[in-house]
C-alpha positions in Angstrom: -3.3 12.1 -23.5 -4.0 15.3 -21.0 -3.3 13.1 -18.3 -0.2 12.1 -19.5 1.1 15.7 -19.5 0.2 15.9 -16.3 2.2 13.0 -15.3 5.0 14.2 -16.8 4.5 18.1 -15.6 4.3 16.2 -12.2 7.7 14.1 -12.3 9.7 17.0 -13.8 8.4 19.6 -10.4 9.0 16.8 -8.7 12.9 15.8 -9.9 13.5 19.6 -9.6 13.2 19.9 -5.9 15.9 20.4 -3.9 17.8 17.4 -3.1 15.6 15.0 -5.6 17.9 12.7 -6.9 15.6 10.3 -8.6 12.1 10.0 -9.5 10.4 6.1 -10.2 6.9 5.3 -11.1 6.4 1.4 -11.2 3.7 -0.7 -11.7 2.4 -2.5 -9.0 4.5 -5.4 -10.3 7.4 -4.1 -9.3 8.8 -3.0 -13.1 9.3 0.8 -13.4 7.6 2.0 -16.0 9.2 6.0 -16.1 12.1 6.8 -14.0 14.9 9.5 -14.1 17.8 6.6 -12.8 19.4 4.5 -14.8 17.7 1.4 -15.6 20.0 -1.3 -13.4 19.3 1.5 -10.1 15.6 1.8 -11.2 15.0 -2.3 -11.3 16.8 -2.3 -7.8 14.8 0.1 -5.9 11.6 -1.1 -7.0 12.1 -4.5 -6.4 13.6 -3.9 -2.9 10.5 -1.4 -2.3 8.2 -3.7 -3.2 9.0 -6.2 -1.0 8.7 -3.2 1.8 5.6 -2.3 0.5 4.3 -6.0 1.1 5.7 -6.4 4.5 4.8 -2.8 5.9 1.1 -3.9 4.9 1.0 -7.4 6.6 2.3 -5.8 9.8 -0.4 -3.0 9.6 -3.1 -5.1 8.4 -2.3 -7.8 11.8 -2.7 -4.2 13.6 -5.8 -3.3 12.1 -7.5 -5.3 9.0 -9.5 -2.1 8.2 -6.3 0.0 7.5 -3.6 0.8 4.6 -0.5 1.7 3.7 -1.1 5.5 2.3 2.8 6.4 2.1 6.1 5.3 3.8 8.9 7.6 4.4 12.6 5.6 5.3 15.3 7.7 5.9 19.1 6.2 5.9 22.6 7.7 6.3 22.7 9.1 2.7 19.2 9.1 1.6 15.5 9.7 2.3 13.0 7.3 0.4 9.7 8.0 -0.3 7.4 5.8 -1.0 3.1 6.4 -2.8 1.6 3.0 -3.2 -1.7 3.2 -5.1 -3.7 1.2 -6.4 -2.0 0.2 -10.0 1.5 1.9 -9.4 4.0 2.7 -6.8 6.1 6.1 -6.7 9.3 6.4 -5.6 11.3 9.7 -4.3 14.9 8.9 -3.8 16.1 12.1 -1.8 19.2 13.6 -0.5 17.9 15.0 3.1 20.6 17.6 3.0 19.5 18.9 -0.4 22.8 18.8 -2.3 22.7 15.4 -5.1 25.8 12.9 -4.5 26.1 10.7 -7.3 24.6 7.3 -6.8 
């Protein structure tokens, strides 16, 4: 239960940065399990992530077998995306790199 307030303590410092738009924890699956988007943007990102997660570790494992993928950073036009994939759940920052929050 203590961990769990943590969690939460966590996501809200986190979705109160400047220029956080959104804040997604999934699990490894692919299915967010908390998330501070709606639930159609939420299913999007983490299914399009995951698949980024899965390709980013083939190409670094054909580089080296003895490394991982720690964290992934992709930054577009609009947005900055990052990415914590652990063990049992992924974490997702969607982030305005200018700090103001657009709508979606």
């Amino acid at each position: 239960m203590a961990s769990m307030l943590v969690v939460e303590e966590t996501l809200k410092q986190i979705q109160t940065s400047d220029g956080v738009i959104g804040v997604i924890v999934a699990n490894f699956d692919g299915i967010p399990i908390k998330s501070t988007l709606d639930n159609f943007t939420s299913v999007q990102y983490c299914g399009l992530v995951q698949q980024l997660i899965d390709k980013s570790k083939i190409a670094i494992k054909k580089n080296d077998p003895s490394d991982d993928l720690m964290f992934l950073r992709l930054r577009t036009k609009k947005h900055e995306i990052l990415i914590v994939p652990e063990k049992q759940y992924v974490m997702i920052i969607v982030h305005n790199p200018t700090g103001s929050r657009p709508p979606l």
